[in-house]
KOLVO-885224 format. One line per field, with one value per residue: residue in one letter; x, y, z of N, C-alpha, C, O in turn. Coordinates in steps of 0.02 Angstrom, whole numbers. Each point is the difference from the previous one (the first is absolute). Layout:
BEGIN
resn <- (a:...)
nx <- (X:...)
ny <- (Y:...)
nz <- (Z:...)
cax <- (X:...)
cay <- (Y:...)
caz <- (Z:...)
cx <- (X:...)
cy <- (Y:...)
cz <- (Z:...)
ox <- (X:...)
oy <- (Y:...)
oz <- (Z:...)
# end
This chain:
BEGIN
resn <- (x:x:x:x:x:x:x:x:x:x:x:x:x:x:x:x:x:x:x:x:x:x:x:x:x:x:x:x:x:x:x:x:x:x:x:x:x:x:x:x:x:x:x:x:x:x:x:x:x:x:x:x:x:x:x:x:x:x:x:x:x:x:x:x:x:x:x:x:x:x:x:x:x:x:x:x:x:x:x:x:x:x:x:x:x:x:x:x:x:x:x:x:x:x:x:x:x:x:x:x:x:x:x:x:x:x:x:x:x)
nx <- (-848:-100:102:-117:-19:46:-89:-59:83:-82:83:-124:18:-49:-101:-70:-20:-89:-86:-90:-35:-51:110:51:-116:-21:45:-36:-56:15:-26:-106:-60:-9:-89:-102:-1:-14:-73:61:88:9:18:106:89:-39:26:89:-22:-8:76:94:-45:-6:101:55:-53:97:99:1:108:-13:-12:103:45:-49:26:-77:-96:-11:78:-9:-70:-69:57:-18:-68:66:16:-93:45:45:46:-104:69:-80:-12:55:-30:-60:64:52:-38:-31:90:0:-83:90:75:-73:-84:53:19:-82:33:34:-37:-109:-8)
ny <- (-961:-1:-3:-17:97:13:-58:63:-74:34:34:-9:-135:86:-30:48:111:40:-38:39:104:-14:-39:108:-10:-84:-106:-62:-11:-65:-98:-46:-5:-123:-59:-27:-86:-119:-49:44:-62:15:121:30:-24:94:88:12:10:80:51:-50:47:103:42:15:119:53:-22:104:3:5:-69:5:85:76:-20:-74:68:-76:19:95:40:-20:22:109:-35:-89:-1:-8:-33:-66:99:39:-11:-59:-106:-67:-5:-112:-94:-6:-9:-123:-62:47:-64:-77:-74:-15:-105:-68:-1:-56:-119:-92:19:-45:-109)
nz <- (-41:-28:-35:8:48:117:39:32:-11:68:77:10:-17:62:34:-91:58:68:65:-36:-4:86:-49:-6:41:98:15:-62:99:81:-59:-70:101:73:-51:44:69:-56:-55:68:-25:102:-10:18:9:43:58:31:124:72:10:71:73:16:49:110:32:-19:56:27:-57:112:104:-39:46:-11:119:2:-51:-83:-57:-62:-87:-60:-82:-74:-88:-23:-92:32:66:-98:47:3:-95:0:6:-85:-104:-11:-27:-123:-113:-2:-57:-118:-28:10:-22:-80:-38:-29:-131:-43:-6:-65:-106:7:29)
cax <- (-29:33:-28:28:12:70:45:29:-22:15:5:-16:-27:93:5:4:58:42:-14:-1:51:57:21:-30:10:45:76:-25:-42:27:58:18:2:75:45:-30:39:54:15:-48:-1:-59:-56:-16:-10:-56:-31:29:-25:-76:32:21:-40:-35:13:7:-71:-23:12:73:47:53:60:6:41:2:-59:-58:-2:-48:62:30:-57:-17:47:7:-55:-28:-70:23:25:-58:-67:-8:28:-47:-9:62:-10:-60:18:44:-32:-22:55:29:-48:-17:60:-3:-47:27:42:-41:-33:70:30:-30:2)
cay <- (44:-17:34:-50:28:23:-45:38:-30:15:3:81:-13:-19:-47:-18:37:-8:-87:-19:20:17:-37:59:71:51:2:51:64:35:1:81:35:22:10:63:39:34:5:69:-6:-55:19:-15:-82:-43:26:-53:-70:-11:18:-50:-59:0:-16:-81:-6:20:-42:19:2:60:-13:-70:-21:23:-11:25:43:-30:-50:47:26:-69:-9:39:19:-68:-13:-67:-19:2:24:19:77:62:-11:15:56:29:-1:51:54:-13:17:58:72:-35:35:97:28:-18:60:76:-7:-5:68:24:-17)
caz <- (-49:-109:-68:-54:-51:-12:23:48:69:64:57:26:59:49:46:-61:-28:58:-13:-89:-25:31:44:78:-47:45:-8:-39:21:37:-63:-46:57:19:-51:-14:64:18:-56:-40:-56:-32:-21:-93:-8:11:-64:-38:7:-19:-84:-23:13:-53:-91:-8:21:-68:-41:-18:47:8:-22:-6:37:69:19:-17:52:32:27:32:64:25:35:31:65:17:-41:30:-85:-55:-19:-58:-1:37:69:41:-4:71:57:35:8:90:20:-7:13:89:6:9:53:58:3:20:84:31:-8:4:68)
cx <- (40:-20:16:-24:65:37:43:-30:40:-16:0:2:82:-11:21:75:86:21:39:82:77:6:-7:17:37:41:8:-20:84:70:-12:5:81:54:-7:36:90:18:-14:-46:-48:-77:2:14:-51:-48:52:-22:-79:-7:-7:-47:-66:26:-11:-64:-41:38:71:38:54:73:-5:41:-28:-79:-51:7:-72:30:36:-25:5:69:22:-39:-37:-67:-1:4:-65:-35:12:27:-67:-5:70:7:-50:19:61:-34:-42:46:15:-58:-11:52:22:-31:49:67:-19:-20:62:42:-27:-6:52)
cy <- (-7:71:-44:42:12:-67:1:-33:19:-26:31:-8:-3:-68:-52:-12:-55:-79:-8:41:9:-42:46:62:71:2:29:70:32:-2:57:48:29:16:98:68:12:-8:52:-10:-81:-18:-14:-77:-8:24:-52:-78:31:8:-50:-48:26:-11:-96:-45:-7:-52:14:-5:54:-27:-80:-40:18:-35:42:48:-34:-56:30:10:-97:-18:39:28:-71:20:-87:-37:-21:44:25:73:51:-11:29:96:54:-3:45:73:22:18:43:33:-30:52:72:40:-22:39:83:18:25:80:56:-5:37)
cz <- (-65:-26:-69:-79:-34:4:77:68:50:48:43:88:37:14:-52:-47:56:-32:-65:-16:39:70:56:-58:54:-32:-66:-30:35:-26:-11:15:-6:-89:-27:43:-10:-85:-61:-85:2:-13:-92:30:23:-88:-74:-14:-17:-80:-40:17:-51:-62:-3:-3:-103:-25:-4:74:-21:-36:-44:52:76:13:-15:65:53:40:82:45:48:54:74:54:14:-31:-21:-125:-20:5:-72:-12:0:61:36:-5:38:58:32:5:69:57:17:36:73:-9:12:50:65:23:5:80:46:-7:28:72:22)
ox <- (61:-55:55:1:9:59:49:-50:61:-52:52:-6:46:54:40:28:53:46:57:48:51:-41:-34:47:20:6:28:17:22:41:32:32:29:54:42:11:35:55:-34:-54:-18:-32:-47:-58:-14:-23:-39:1:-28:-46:-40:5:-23:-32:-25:-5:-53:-32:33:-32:23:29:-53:-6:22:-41:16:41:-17:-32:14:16:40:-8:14:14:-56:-39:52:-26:-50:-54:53:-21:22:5:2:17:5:-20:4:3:-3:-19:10:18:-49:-16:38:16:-16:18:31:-19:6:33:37:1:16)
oy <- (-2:26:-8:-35:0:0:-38:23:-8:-33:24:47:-38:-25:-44:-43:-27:-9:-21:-39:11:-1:-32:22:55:53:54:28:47:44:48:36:48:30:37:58:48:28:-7:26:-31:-52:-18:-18:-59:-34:-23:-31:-31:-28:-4:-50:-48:-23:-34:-60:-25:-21:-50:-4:15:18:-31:-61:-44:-5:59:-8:25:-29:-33:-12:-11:-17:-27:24:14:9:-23:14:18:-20:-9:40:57:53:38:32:59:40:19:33:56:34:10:50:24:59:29:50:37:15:49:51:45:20:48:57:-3)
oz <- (-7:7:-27:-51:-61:-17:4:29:-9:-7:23:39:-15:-12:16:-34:-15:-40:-5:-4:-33:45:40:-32:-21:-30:9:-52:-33:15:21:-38:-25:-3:-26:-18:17:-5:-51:-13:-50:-1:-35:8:-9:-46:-41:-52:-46:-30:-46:-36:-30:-48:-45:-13:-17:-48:-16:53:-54:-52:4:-3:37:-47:-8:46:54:44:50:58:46:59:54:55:20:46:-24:-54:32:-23:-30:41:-1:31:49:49:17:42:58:52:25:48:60:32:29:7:38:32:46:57:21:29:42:48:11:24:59)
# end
């Protein structure tokens, strides 16, 4: 599915999502999980990297010296390299909302 009024291409399909963006989106999914559980304060770095991947999404960079936050994300959670900074940005935002929903399961059980 495109919204090509906004420019704004997505990836709405898991099997899609699964293949195309992420070397096991488990390992991933259960990274953030476990980073969420025992790191109190990493809720602003995720909100920091989604931040930063729109400003980098408009043309600007945070730092001149430090990796891109689209860099970051790619590294950290295996988003597999060349994709494009909206895709890499669709895809952690995917991340974060497997993620929660999976930490909402786990606290709650």
């Amino acid at each position: 599915m495109c919204y090509k009024r906004t420019g704004w291409e997505g990836i709405y399909s898991i099997p899609l999502f699964r293949k195309m963006v992420l070397m096991d989106v488990g390992v991933a999914v259960r990274k953030i999980v476990h980073e969420k559980m025992t790191i109190p304060t990493i809720g602003y770095r995720y909100l920091m990297l989604q931040k930063g991947i729109e400003i980098e999404q408009k043309g600007m960079r945070l730092t001149g010296k430090a990796p891109a936050c689209s860099a970051i994300v790619k590294n950290d959670y295996g988003i597999t390299k060349g994709l494009s900074k909206k895709k890499t940005g669709l895809a952690f935002e995917m991340l974060l909302g497997l993620a929660s929903m999976m930490y909402f399961e786990e606290v709650n059980a």
